[in-house]
C-alpha positions as CSV (number, residue, x, y, z in Angstrom):
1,X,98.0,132.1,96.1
2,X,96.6,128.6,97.1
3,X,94.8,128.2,99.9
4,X,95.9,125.5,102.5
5,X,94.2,123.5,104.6
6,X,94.1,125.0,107.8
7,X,96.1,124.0,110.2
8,X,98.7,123.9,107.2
9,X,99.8,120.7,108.6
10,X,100.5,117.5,106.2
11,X,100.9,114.3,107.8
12,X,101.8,111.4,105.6
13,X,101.3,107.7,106.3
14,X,103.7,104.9,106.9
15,X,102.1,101.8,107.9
16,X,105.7,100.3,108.7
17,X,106.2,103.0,111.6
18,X,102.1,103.5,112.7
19,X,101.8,103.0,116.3
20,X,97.9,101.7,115.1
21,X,96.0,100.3,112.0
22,X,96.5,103.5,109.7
23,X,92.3,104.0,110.2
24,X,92.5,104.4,113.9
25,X,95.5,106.2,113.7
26,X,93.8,108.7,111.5
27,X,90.3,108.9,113.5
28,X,93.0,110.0,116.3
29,X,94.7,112.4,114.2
30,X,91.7,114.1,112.8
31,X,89.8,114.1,116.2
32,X,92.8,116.1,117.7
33,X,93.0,118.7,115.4
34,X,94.8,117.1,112.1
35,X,93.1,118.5,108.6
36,X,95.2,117.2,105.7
37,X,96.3,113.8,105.5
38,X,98.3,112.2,102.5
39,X,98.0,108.3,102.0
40,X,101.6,107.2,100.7
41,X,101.6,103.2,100.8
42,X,103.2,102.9,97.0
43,X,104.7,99.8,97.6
44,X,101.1,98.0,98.1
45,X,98.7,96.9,95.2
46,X,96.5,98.9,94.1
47,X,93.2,97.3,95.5
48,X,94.7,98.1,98.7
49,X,95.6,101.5,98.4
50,X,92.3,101.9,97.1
51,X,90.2,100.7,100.0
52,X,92.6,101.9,102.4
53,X,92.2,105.3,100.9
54,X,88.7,104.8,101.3
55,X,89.0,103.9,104.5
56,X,90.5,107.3,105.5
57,X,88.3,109.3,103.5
58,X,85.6,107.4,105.5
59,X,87.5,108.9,109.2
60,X,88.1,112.0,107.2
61,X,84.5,112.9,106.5
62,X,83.0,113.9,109.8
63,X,86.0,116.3,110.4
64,X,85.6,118.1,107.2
65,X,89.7,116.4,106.5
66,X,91.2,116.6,103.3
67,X,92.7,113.0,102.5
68,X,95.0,113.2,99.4
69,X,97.4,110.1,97.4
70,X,100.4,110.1,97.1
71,X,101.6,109.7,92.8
72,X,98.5,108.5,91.4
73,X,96.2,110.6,90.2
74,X,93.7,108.3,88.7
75,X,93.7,106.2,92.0
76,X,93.1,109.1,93.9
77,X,90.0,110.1,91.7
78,X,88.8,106.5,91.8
79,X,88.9,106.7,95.8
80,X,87.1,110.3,95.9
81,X,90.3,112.0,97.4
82,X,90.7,115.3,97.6
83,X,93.7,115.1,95.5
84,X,97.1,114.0,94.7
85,X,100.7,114.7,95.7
86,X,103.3,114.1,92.8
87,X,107.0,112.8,92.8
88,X,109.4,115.7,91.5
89,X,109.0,115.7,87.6
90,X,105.3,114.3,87.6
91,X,102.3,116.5,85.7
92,X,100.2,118.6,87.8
93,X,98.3,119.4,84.3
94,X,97.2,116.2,84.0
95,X,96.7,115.4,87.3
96,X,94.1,118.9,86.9
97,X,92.2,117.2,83.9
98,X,91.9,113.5,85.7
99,X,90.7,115.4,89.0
100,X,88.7,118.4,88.3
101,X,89.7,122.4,89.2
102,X,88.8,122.2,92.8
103,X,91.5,119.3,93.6
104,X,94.7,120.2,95.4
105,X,97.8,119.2,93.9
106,X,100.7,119.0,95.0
107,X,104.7,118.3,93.7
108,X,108.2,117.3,96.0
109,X,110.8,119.7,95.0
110,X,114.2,119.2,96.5
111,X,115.9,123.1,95.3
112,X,114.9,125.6,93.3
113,X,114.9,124.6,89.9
114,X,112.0,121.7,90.7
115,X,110.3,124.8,92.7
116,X,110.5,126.6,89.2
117,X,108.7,124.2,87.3
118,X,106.4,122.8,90.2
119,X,104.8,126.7,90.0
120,X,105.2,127.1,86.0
121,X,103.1,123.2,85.7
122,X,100.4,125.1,87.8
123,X,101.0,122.7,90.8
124,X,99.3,124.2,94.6
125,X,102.0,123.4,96.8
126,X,105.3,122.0,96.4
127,X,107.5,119.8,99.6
128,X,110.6,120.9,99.6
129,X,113.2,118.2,101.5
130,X,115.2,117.2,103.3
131,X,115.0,120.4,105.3
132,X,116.5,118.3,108.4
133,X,117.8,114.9,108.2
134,X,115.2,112.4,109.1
135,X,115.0,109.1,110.5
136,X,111.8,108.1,107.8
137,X,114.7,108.1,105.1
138,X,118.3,108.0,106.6
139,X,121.2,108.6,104.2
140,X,118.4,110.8,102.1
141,X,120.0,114.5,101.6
142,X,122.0,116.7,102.5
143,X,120.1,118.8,104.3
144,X,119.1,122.3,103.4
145,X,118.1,123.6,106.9
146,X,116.3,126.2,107.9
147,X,118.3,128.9,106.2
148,X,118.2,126.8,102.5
149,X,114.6,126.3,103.1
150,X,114.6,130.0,103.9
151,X,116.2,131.2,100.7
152,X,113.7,128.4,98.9
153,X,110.5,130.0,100.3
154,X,111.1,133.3,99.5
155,X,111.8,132.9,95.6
156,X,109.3,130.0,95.4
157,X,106.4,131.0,93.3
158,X,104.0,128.6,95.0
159,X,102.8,127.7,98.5
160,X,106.1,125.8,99.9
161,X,105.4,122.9,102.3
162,X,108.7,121.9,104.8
163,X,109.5,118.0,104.7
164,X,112.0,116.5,106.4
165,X,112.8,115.8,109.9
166,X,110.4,118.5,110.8
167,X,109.0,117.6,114.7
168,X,108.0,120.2,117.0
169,X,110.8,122.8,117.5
170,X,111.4,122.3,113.7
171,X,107.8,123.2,112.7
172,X,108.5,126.4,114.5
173,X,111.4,126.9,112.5
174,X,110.3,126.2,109.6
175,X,107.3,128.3,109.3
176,X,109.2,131.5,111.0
177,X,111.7,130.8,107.8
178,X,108.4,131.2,105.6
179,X,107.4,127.8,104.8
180,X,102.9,128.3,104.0
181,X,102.9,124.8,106.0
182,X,104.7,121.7,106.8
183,X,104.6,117.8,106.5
184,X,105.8,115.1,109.1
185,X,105.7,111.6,108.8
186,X,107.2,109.7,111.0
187,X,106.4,111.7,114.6
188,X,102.8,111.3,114.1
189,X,102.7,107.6,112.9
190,X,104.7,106.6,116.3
191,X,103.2,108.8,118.5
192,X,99.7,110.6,117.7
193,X,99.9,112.2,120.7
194,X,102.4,114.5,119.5
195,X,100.2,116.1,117.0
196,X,99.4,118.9,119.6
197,X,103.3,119.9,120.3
198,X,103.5,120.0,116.8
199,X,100.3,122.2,116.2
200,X,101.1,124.7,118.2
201,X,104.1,125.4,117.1
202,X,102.5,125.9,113.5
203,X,100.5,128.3,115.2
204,X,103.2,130.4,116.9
């Protein structure tokens, strides 16, 4: 079983919501307690996603913080990530031979049949979402909740990551349900501070 970074928390950028330059808002993240990071700014060139990536590997480093990319494997290698995560339907196996063994890869899945193949392509982790509706992506569902997530986990043959409108009582929820971690987005851009809430109720 893949090993997480601990905590098993995933926050994913959004420039358009960050309270802060996504830099600063990182150093905050990672000096409060924040370990695993994803950079997902697709819609930018890729110059900038490249230095921006840098950027947070940079506010990463002193931490010991794993910064991934979001969908581009071969940007993530140029930017010395620590990996990549992959739409649904993308190749973990090439994503392996672009960035080495030790890289941590990881896949969306929204049911079971895209957690089926995320584990048989040799991915790490897959997301699995919406578990709750979320603001980051309204109209994007339906929901599974915590009982689909639930059923999800425990016939998932990877490490599965709750995404989704997950905030603090829902982390709680979520990893009681059996999730091996979760992601939030939009909490954490808009309000840093609430990274502890959020951590502690990872940690039970």
């Amino acid at each position: 079983m893949t090993r997480l970074p601990t905590p098993p928390l995933l926050a994913i950028t959004d420039r358009r919501q960050a309270a802060l330059p996504l830099p600063e808002l990182a150093d905050r993240l990672f000096a409060a307690g924040l370990r695993w990071l994803s950079l997902r700014e697709k819609d930018l060139p890729g110059a900038e996603q490249l230095a921006l990536a840098r950027a947070l590997l940079e506010r990463a480093r002193p931490w010991g913080a794993l910064v991934l990319v979001h969908g581009d494997a071969h940007l993530a290698r140029a930017a010395g990530a620590g990996g990549v995560h992959l739409p649904e339907g993308g190749d973990p196996v090439e994503a392996r031979r672009i960035l080495g063994p030790g890289a941590l890869i990881g896949l969306s899945a929204h049911g079971a049949e895209g957690l089926r193949r995320a584990a048989e392509a040799g991915a790490d982790y897959a997301t699995v979402s919406p578990v709750f509706l979320s603001a980051s992506k309204p109209g994007y569902g339906p929901d599974l909740g915590v009982d689909g997530l639930r059923r999800l986990a425990a016939g998932a043959g990877l490490p599965v990551v709750a995404l989704g409108g997950v905030d603090e009582t829902g982390a709680a929820a979520c990893m009681a349900a059996g999730a091996a971690g979760v992601a939030v987005m939009g909490p954490l851009m808009r309000d840093p501070a609430r990274l502890s809430g959020v951590l502690k109720a990872i940690a039970g």
